[in-house]
C-alpha positions as CSV (number, residue, x, y, z in Angstrom):
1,X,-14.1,75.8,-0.4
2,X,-17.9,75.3,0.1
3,X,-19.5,73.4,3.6
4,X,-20.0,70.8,1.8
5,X,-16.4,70.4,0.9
6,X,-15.2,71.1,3.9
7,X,-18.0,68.1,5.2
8,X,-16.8,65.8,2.8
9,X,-12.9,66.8,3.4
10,X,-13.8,66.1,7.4
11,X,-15.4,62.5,6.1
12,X,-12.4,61.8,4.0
13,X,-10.1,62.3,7.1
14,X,-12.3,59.8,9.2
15,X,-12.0,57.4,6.7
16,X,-8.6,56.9,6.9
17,X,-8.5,57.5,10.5
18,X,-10.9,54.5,10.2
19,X,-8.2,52.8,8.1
20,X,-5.3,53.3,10.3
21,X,-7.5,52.3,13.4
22,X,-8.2,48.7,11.1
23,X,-4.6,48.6,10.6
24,X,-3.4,49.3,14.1
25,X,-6.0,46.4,14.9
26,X,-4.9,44.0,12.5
27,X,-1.2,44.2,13.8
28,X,-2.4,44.0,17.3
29,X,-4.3,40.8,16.7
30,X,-1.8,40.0,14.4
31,X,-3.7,39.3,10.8
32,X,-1.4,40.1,7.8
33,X,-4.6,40.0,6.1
34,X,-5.9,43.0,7.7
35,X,-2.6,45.0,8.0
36,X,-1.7,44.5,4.4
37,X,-5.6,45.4,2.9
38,X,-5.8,48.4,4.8
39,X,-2.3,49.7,4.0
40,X,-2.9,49.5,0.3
41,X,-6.0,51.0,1.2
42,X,-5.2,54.0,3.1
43,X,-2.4,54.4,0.1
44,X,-5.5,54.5,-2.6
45,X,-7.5,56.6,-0.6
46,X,-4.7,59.3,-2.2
47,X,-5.9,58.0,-5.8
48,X,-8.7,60.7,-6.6
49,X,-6.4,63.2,-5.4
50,X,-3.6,61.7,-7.8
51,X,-6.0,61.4,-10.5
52,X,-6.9,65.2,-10.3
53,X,-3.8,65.8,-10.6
54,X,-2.4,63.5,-13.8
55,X,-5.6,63.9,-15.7
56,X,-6.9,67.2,-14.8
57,X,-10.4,66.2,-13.3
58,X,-11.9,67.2,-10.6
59,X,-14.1,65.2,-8.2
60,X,-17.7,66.1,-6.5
61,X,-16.7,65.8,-2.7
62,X,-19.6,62.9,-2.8
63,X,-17.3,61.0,-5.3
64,X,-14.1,61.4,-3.6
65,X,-15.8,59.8,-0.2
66,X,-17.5,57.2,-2.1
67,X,-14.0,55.9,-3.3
68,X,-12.9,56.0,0.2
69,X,-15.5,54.8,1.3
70,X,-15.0,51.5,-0.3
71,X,-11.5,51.2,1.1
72,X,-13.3,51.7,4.5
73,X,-15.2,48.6,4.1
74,X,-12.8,46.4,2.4
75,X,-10.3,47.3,4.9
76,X,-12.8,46.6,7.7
77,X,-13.7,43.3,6.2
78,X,-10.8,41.6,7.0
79,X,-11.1,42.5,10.9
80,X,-14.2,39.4,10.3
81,X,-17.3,41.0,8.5
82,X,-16.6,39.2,5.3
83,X,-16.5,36.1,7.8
84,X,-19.9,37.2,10.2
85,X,-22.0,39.3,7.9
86,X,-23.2,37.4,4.8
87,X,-23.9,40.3,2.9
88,X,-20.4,42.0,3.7
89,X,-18.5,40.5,0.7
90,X,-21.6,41.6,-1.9
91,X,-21.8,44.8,-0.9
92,X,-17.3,45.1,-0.8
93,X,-17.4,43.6,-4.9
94,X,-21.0,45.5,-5.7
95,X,-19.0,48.9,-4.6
96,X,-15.0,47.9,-6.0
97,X,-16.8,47.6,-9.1
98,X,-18.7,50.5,-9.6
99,X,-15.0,51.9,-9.1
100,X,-13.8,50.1,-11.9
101,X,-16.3,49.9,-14.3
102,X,-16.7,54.3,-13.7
103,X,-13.3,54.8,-14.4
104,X,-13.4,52.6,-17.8
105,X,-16.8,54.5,-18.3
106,X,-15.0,58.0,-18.6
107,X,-12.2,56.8,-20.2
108,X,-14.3,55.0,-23.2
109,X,-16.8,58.3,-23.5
110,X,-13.9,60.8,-23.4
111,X,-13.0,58.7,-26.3
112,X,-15.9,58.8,-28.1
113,X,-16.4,55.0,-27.3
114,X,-19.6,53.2,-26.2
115,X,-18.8,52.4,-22.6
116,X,-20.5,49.1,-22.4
117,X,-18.4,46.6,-24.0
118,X,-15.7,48.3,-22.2
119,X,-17.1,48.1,-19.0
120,X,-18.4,44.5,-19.0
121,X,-15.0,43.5,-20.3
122,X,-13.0,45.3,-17.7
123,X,-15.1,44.3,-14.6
124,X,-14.9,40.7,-16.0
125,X,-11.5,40.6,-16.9
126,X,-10.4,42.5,-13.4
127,X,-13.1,39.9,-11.9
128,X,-11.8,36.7,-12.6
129,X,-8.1,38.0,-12.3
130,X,-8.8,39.0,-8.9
131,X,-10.5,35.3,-7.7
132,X,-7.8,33.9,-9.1
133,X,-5.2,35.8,-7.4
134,X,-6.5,35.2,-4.1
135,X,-6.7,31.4,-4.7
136,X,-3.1,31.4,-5.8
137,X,-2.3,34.1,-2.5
138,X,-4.0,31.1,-0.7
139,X,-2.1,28.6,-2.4
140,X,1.5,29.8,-1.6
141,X,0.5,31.0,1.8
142,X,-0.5,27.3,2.8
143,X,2.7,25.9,0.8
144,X,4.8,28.3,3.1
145,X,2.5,27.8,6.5
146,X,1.8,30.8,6.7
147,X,-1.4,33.1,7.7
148,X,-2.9,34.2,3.7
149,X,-3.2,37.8,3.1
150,X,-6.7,36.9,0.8
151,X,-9.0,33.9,1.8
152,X,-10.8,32.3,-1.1
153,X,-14.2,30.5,0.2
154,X,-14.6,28.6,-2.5
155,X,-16.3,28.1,-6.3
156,X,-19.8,29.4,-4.9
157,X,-18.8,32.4,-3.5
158,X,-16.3,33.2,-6.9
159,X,-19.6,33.1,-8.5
160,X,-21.1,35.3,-6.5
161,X,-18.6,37.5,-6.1
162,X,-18.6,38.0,-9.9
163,X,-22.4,38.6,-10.1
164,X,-21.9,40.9,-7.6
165,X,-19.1,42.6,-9.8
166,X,-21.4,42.5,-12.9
167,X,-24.0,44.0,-10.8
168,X,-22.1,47.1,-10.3
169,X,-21.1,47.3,-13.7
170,X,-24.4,47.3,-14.8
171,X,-25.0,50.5,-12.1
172,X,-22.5,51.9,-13.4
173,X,-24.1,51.6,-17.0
174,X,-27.1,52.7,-15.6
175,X,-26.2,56.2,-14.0
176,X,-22.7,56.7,-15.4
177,X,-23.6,59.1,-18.0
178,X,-25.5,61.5,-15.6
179,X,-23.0,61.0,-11.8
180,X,-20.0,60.8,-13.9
181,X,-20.8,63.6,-16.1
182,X,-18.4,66.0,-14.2
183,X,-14.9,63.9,-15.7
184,X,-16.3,64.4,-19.4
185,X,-16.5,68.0,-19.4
């Protein structure tokens, strides 16, 4: 294993040390919110392992702590940032979907596909599913009194959080071919 492994290996683990530590302080302050987001995402932080795995890829150590990275700050999120910092839920749906739309990327070129139908279809399709699971999360949660586990703020921030999903589709699109290069090998 290289330093820079081994660097990004050390990063990794502090990312979901981070993730336990937002989990430990989501059940302390008692937000199901925060509890159940960072358990699923200290569970996908295992994904790019899982995925070298199944598919017989291998990640750059950059791209296996960008993927955790964005568990990091989803997970975070829900500790207030998406409520305090204005930019929080932008950058949370810009990253997710870079994500996304990079693993539909690789799967439509290692098909011999154009990736940009594919990719604006996914990201949109994955989009507006996602907005409208967390209204109907909200919806049940307030028919049962209870705290929700994903807090819709309304029609104006859907729309930006799917412009902010396009937007990293469209990075994706941008610089997929050359920082994705390594899965189409």
């Amino acid at each position: 294993m290289t330093s820079r492994e081994d660097a990004a290996r050390e990063v990794e683990r502090g990312i979901r040390f981070g993730i336990l530590g937002v989990l430990a302080l989501g059940a302390r302050r008692r937000s199901p919110g925060a509890v159940v987001n960072a358990a699923l995402a200290f569970a996908a932080t295992f994904l790019p392992g899982l995925f070298e795995r199944v598919f017989g890829v291998e990640f750059r150590p950059w791209q296996r702590v960008y993927a955790d990275a964005a568990m990091l700050t989803h997970s975070a999120g829900m500790l207030g940032p998406y409520d305090d910092v204005w930019w929080w839920d932008h950058v949370t749906h810009t990253h997710s979907a870079t994500l996304l739309a990079g693993i539909v990327h690789v799967v439509a070129r290692r098909r011999g596909r154009d990736p940009r139908p594919r990719v604006i279809g996914a990201v949109a399709v994955v989009g507006v599913g996602w907005e409208l699971i967390e209204f109907a999360i909200h919806a049940v949660a307030d028919r049962f009194g209870v705290e929700p586990i994903l807090v819709p703020y309304g029609t104006r921030d859907t729309a930006f959080d799917l412009l902010f999903d396009f937007l990293g589709a469209l990075i994706v699109l941008a610089v997929g071919d050359r920082l994705l290069g390594n899965f189409l090998d």
